[in-house]
ZADO-51486 format. One record per atom (N, C-alpha, C): residue in one letter; x, y, z. Coordinates in pm, whole numbers, padded with zeros to 5 digits, always signed. Layout:
N
aXYZ ...
This chain:
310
x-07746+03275+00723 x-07674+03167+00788 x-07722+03033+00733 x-07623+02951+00706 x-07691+02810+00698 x-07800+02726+00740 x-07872+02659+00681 x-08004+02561+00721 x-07961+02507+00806 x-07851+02433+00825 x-07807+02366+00941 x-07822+02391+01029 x-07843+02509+01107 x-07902+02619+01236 x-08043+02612+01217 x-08118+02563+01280 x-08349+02617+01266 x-08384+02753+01393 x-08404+02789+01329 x-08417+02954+01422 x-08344+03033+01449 x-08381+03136+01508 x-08271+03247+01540 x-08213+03210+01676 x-08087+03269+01631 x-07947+03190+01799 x-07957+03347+01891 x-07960+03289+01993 x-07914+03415+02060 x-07834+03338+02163 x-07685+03387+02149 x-07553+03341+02198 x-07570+03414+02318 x-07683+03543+02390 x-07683+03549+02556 x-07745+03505+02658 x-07836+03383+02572 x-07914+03318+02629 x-07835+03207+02776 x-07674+03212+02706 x-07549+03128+02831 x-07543+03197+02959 x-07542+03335+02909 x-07486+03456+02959 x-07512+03465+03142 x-07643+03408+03174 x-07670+03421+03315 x-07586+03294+03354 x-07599+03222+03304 x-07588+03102+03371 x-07378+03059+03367 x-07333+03106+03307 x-07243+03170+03278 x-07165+03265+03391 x-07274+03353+03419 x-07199+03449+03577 x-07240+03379+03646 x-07312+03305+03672 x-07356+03241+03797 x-07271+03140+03853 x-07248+03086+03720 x-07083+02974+03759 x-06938+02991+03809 x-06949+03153+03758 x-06822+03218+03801 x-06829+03269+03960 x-06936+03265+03991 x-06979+03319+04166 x-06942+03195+04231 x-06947+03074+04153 x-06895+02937+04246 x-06773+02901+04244 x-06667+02804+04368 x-06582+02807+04352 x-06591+02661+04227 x-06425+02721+04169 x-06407+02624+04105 x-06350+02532+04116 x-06443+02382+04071 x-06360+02257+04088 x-06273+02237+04005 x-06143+02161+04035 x-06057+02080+03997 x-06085+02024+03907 x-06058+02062+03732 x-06091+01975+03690 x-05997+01829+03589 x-06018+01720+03548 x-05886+01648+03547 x-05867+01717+03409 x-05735+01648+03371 x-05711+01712+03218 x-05768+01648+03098 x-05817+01690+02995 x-05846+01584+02937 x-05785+01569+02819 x-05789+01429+02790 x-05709+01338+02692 x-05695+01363+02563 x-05586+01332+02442 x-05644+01360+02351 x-05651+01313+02246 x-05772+01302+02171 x-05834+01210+02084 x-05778+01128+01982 x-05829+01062+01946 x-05730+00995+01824 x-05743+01073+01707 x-05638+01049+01656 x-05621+01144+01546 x-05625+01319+01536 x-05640+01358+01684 x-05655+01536+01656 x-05536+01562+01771 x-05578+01680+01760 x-05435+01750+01837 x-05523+01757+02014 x-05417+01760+02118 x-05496+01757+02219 x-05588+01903+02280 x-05699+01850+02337 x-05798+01964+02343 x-05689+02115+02424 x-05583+02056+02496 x-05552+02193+02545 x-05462+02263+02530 x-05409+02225+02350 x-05345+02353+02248 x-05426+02436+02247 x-05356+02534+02193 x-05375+02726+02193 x-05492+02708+02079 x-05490+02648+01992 x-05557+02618+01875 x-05707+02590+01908 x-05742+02439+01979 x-05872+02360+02017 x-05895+02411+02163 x-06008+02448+02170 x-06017+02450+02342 x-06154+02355+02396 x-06183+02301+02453 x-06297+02256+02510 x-06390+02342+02607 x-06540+02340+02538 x-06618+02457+02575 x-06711+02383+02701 x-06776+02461+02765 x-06874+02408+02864 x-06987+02501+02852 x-07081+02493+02888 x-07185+02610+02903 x-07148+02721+03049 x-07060+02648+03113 x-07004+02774+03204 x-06913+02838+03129 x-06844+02806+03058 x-06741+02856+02952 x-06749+02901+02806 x-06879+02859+02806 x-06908+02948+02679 x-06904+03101+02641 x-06980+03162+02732 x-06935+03299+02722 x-06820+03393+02695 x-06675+03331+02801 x-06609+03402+02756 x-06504+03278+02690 x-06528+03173+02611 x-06421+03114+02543 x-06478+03127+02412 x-06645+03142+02374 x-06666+03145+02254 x-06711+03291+02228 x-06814+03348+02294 x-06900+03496+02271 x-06769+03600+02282 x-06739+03610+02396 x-06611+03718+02393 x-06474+03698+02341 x-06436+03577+02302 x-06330+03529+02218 x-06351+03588+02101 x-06449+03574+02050 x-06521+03604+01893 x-06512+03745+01853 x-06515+03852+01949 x-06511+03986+01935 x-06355+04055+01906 x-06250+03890+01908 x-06129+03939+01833 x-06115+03869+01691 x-06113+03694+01701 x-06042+03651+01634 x-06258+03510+01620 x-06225+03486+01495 x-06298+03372+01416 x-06305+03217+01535 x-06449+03196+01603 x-06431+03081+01642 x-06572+03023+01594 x-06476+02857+01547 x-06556+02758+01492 x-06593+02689+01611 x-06715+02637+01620 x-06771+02586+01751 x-06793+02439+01691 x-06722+02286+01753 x-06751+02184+01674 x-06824+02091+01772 x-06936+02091+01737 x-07072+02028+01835 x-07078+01909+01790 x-06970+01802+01866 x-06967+01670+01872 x-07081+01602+01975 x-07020+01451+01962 x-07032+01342+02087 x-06952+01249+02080 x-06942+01168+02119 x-06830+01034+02172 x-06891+00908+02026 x-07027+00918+02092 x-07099+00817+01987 x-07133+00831+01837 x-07034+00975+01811 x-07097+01023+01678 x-06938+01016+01587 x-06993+00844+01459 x-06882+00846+01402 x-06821+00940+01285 x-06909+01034+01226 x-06861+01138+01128 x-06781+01238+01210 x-06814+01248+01328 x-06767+01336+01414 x-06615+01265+01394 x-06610+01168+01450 x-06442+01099+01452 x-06352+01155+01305 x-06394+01162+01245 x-06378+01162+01058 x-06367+01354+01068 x-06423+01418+01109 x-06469+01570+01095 x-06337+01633+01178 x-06329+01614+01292 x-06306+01685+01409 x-06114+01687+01431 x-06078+01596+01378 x-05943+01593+01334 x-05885+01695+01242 x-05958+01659+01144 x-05921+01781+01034 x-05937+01938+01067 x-06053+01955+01162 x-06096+02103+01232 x-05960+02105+01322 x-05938+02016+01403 x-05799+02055+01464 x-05686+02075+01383 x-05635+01992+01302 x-05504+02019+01252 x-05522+02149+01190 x-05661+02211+01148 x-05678+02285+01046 x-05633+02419+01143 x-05694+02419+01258 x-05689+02538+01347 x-05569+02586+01404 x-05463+02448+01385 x-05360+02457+01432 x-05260+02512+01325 x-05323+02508+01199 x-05226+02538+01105 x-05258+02713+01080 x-05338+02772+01176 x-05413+02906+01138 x-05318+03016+01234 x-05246+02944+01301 x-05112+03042+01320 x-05229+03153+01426 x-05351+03107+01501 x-05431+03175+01593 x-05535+03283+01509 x-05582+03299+01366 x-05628+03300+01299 x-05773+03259+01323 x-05841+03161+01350 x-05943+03116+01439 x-05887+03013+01538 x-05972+02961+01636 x-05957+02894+01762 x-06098+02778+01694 x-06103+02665+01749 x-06168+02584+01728 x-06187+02536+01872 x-06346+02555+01910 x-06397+02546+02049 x-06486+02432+02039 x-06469+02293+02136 x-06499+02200+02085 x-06650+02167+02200 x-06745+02142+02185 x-06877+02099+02257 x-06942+01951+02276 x-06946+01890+02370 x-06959+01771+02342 x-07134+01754+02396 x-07239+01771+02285 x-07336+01799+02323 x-07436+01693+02436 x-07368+01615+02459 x-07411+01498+02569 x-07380+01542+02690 x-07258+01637+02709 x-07241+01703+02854 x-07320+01857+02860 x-07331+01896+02726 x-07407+02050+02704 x-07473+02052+02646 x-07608+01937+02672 x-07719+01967+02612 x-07801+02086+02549 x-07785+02231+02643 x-07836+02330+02616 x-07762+02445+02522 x-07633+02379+02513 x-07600+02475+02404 x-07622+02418+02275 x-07628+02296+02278 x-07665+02213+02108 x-07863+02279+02120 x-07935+02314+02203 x-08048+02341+02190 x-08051+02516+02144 x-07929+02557+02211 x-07932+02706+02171 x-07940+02731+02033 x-07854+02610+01923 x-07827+02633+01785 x-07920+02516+01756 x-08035+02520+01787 x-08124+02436+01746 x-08030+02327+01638 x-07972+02224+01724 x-07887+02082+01619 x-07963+02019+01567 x-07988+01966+01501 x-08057+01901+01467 x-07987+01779+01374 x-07885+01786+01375 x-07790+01614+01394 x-07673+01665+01404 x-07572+01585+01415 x-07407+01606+01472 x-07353+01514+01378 x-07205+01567+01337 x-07156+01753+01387 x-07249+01800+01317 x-07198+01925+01406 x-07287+02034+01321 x-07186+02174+01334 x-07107+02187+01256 x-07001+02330+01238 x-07040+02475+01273 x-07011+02568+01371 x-07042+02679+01406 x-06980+02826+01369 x-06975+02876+01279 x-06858+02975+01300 x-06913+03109+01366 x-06875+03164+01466 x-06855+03300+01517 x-06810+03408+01505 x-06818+03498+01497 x-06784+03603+01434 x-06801+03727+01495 x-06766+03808+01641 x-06859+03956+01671 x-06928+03928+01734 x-06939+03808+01785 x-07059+03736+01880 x-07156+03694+01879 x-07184+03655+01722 x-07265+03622+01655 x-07261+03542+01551 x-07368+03399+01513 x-07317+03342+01457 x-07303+03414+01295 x-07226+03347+01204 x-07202+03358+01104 x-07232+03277+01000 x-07232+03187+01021 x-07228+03048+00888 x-07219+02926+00977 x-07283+02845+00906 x-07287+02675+01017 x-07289+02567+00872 x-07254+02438+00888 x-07286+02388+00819 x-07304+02223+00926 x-07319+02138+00878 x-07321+01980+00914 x-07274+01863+00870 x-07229+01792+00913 x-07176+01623+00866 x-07056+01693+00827 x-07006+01558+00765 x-06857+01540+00791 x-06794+01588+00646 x-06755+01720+00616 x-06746+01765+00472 x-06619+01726+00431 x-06542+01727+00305 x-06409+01681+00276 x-06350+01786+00297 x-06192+01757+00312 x-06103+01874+00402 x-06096+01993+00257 x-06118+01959+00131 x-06089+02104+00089 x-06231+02145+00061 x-06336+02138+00065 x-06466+02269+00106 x-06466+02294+00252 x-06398+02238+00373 x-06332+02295+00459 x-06256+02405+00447 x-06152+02381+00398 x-06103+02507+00341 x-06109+02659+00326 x-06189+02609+00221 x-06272+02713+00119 x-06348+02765+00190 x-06462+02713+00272 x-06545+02794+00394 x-06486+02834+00422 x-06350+02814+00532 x-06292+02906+00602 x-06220+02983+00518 x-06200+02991+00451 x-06069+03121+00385 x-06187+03193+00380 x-06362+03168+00294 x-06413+03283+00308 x-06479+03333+00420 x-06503+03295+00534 x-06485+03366+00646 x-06408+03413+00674 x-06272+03401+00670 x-06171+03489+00733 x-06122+03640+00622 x-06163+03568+00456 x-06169+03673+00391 x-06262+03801+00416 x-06408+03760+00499 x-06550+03842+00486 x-06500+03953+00674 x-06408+03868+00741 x-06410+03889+00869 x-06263+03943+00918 x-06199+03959+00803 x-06013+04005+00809 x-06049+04163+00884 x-06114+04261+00803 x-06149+04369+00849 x-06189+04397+00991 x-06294+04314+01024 x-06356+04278+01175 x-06309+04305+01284 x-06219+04148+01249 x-06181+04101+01359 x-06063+04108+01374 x-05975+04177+01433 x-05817+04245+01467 x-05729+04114+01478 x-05796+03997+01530 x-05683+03885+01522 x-05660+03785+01428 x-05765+03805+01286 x-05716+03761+01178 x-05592+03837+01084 x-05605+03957+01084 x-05520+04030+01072 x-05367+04000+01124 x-05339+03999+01244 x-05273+04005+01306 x-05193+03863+01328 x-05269+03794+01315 x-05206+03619+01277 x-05138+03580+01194 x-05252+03649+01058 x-05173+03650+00903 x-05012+03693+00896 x-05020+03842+00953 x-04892+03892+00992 x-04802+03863+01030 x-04809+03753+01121 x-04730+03698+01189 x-04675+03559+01150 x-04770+03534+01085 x-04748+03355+01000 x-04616+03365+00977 x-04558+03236+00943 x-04438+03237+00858 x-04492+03205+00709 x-04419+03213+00650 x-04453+03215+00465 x-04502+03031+00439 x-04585+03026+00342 x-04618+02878+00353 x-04500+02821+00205 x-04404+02770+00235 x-04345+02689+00079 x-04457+02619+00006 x-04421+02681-00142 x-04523+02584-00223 x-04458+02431-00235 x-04562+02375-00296 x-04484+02262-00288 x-04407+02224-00420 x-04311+02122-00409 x-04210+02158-00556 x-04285+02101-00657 x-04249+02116-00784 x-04277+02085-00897 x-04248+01980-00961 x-04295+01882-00956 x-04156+01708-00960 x-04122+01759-01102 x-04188+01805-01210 x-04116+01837-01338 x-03974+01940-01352 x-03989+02021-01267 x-03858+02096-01228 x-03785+01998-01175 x-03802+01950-01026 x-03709+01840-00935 x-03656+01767-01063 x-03713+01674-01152 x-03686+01642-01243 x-03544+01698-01307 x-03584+01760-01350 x-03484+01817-01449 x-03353+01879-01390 x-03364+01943-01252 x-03300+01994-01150 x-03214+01874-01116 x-03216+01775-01108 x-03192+01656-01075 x-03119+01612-01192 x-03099+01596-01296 x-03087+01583-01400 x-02950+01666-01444 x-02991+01814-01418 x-02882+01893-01444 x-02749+01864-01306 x-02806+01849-01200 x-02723+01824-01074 x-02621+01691-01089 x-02650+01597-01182 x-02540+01510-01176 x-02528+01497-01262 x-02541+01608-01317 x-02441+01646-01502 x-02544+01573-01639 x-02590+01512-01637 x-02749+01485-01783 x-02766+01587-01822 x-02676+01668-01920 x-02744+01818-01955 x-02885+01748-02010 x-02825+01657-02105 x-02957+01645-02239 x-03067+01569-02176 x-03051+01489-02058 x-03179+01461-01972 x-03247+01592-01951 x-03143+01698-01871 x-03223+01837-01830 x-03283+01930-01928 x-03217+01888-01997 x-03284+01975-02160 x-03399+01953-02213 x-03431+01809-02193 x-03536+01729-02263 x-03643+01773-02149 x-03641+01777-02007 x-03740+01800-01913 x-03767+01939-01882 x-03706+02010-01955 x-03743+02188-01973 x-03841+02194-02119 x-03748+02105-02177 x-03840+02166-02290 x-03978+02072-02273 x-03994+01975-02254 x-04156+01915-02202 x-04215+02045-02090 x-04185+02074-01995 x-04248+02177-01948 x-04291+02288-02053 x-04224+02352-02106 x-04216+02441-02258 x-04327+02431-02329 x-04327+02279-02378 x-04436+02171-02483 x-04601+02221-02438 x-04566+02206-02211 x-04704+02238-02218 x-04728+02375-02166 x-04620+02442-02133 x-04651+02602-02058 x-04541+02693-02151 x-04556+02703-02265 x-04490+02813-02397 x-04429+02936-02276 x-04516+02996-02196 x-04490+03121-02155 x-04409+03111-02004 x-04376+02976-01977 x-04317+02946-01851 x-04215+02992-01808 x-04176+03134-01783 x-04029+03211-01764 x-03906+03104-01741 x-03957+03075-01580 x-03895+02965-01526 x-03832+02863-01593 x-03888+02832-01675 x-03818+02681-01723 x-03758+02766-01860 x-03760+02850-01928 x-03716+02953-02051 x-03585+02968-02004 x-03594+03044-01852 x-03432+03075-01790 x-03359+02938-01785 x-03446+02829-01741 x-03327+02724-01677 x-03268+02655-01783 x-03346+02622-01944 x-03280+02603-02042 x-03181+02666-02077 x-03188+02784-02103 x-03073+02867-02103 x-02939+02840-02018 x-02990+02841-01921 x-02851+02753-01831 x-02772+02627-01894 x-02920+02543-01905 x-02879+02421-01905 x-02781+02382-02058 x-02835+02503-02167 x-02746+02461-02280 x-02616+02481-02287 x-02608+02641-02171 x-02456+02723-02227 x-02433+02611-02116 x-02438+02511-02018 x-02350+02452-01903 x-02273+02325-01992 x-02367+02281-02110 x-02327+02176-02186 x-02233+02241-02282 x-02276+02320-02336 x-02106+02424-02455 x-02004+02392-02330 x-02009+02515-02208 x-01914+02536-02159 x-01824+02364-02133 x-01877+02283-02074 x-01791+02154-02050 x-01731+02156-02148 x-01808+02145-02254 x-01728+02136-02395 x-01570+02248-02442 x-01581+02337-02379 x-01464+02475-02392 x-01347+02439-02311 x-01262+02484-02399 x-01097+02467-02356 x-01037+02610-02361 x-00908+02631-02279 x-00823+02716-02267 x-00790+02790-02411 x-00813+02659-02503 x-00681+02674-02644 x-00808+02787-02748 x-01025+02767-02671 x-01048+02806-02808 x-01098+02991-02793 x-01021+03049-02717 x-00979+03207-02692 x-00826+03193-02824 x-00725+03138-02803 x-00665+03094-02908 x-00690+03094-03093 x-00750+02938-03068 x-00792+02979-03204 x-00893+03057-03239 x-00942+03139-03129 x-01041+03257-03258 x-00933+03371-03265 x-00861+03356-03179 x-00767+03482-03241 x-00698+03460-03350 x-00671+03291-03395 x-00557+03320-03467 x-00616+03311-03610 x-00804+03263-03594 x-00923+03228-03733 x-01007+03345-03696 x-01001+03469-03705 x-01106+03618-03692 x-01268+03556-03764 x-01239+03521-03870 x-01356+03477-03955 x-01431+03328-03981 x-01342+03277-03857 x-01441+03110-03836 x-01531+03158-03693 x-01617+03127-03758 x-01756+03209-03642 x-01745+03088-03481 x-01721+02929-03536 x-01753+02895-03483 x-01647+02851-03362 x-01489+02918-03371 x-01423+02933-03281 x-01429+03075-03267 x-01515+03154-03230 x-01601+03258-03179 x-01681+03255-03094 x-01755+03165-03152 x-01878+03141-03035 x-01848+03068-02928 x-01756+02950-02949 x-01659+02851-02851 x-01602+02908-02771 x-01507+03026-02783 x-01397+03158-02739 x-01527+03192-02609 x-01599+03286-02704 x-01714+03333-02620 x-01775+03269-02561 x-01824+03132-02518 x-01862+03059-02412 x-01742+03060-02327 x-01621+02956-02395 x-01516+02976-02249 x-01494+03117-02149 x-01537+03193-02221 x-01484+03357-02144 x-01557+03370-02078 x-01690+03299-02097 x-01817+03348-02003 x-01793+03210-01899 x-01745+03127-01905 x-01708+03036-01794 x-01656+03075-01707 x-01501+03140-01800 x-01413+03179-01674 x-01481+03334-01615 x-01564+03377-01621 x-01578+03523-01607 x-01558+03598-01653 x-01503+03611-01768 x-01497+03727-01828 x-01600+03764-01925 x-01680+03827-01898 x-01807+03829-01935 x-01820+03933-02039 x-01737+04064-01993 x-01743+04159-02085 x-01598+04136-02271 x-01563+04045-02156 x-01447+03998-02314 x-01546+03947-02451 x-01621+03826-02384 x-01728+03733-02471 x-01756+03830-02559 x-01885+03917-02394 x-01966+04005-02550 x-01931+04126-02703 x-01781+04141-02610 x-01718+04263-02670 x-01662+04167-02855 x-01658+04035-02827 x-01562+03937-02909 x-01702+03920-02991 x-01832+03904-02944 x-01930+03852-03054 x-02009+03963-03093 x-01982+04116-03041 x-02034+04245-03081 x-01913+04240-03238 x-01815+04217-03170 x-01697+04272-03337 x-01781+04135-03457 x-01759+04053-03408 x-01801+03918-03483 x-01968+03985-03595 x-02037+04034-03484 x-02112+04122-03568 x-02147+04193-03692 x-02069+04292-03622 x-01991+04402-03701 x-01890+04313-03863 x-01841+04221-03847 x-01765+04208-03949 x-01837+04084-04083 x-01992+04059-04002 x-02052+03983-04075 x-02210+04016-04105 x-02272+03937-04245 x-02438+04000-04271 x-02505+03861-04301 x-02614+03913-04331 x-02714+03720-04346 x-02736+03628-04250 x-02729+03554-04283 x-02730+03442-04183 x-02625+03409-04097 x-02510+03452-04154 x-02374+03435-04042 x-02452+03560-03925 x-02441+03708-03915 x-02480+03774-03837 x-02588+03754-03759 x-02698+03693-03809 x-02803+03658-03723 x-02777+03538-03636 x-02695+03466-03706 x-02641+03362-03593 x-02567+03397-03491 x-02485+03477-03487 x-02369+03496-03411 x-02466+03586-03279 x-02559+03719-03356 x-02668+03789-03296 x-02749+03714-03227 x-02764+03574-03238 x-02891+03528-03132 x-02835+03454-03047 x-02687+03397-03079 x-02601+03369-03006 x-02569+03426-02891 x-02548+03576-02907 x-02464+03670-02793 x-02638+03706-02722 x-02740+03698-02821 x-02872+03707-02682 x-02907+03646-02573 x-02845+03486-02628 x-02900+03412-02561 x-02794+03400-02433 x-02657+03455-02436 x-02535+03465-02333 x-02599+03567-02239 x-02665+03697-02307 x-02780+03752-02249 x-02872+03680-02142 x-02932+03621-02154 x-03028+03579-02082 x-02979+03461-01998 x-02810+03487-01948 x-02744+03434-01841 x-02802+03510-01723 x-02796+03664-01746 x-02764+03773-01630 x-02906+03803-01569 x-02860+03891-01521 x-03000+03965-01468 x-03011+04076-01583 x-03082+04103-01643 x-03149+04199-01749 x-03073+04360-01715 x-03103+04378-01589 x-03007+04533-01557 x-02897+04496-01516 x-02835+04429-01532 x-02675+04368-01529 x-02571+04541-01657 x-02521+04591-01626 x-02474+04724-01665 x-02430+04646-01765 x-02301+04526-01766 x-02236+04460-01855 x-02330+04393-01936 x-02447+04361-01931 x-02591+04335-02057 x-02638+04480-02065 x-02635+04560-01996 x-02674+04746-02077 x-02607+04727-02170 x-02452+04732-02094 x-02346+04819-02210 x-02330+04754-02392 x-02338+04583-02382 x-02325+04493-02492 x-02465+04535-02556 x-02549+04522-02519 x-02708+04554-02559 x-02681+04679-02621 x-02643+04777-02587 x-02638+04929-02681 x-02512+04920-02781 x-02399+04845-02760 x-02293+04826-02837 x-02353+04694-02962 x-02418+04564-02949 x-02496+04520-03027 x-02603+04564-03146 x-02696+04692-03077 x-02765+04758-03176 x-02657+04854-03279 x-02593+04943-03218 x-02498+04975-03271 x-02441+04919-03396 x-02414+04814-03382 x-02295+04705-03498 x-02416+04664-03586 x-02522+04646-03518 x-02634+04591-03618 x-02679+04725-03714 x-02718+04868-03647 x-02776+04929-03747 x-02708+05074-03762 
């Protein structure tokens, strides 16, 4: 366990004093307020601990789910800076851990149980026992990181990390302004803006699927504007001008007809070698890498392509 703790804790040392409180009736107590900047103490998330309440809000809490114990005071300004972030953090844990808050000026004897020795001072629980502690006011991502690896070391454990996770909703990553970019770009028609901001992604991530597919889009969307009714036409009426072929074969893939295109640049193939064929061939790949890969109509052209080629 962390230095931040001096001696060994024994979390049943509450334990009498604890039943003894429960034999009394209980007072009324007011609600309390909630702090600046954190969430209020009496979300599902933060709870406020007492030494009558320690037992079963932190010791027997712990024997399901991860609780961080945050051993403040009023007069303690890292605490102000710390204790916010432990809330929003707990609240974002979907019940994952609970964050049980101590204000060691009213519970002197539990800041003596974990021998404090300055404030805050961070508690984590685990099985009813402490686990890891640390002190002062750390930045929110080695916050983090502590906790993911507690909850990584304690998933097995404790049935309500498990069970939280499960239940989470999915977290969205956050977007990519270099995509938004370009997405943006393609959305009010800039092919060659969108072109230029795929291929800079490209420049620095070669293997970036993502932006590989969306070029692809983004070039055949600039042909297609370019395609008319008339150039299905003239490739019928020029068999051997490649490049009212390839024109033909974009418009067809505009309007849908998808298997016309490939069937028109498989013959185109077939009736040419050199550099005309390899053009026309990387041409009809790249109409390819419109679809989904098991698209039957990319089977069927894909085996009719090798075909014409060998």
């Amino acid at each position: 366990m962390s230095a931040a703790l001096s001696g060994a804790v024994d979390l049943s040392a509450l334990k009498a004093r604890a039943d003894a409180a429960r034999q009394q009736p209980a007072a009324a107590a007011p609600p309390s307020p909630p702090r600046e900047g954190g969430a209020p103490a009496s979300s599902a998330a933060v709870i406020e601990v007492s030494e009558a309440t320690f037992q079963a809000d932190v010791v027997e809490r712990s024997m399901n789910q991860l609780v961080v114990v945050d051993l403040w005071a009023e007069w303690c300004g890292p605490c102000k800076q710390l204790s916010p972030v432990l809330e929003r953090l707990a609240a974002e844990s979907n019940g994952a851990w609970v964050l049980a808050k101590v204000d060691v000026d009213a519970n002197p004897r539990i800041a003596q149980l974990f021998g404090v020795q300055s404030i805050p001072t961070i508690v984590a629980i685990g099985g009813g026992q402490p686990v890891d502690a640390f002190s002062g006011a750390l930045p929110e991502p080695e916050i983090r990181k502590w906790l993911g690896s507690l909850l990584d070391v304690l998933r097995d454990k404790l049935p309500g990390i498990r069970a939280a996770e499960e239940g989470a909703e999915p977290v969205e990553e956050p977007e990519d302004p270099r995509f938004t970019e370009a997405e943006d770009a393609f959305e009010r028609g800039d092919y060659a803006a969108a072109e230029a901001a795929y291929e800079r992604i490209l420049d620095v991530e070669p293997a970036n699927e993502l932006a590989k597919a969306a070029l692809v889009q983004v070039r055949f969307a600039a042909r297609a504007e370019q395609a008319d009714a008339l150039a299905v036409e003239r490739a019928a009426a020029n068999p051997d001008d490649l490049d009212a072929q390839i024109a033909a074969a974009d418009f067809e893939i505009a309007e849908q007809l998808v298997e016309d295109a490939f069937a028109r640049l498989v013959e185109a193939v077939r009736r040419t070698s050199g550099d005309d064929r390899n053009r026309v061939r990387t041409h009809l790949v790249e109409l390819f890498e419109l679809f989904d890969p098991s698209d039957e109509r990319v089977l069927k052209a894909r085996r009719n392509l090798a075909s014409a080629l060998f």
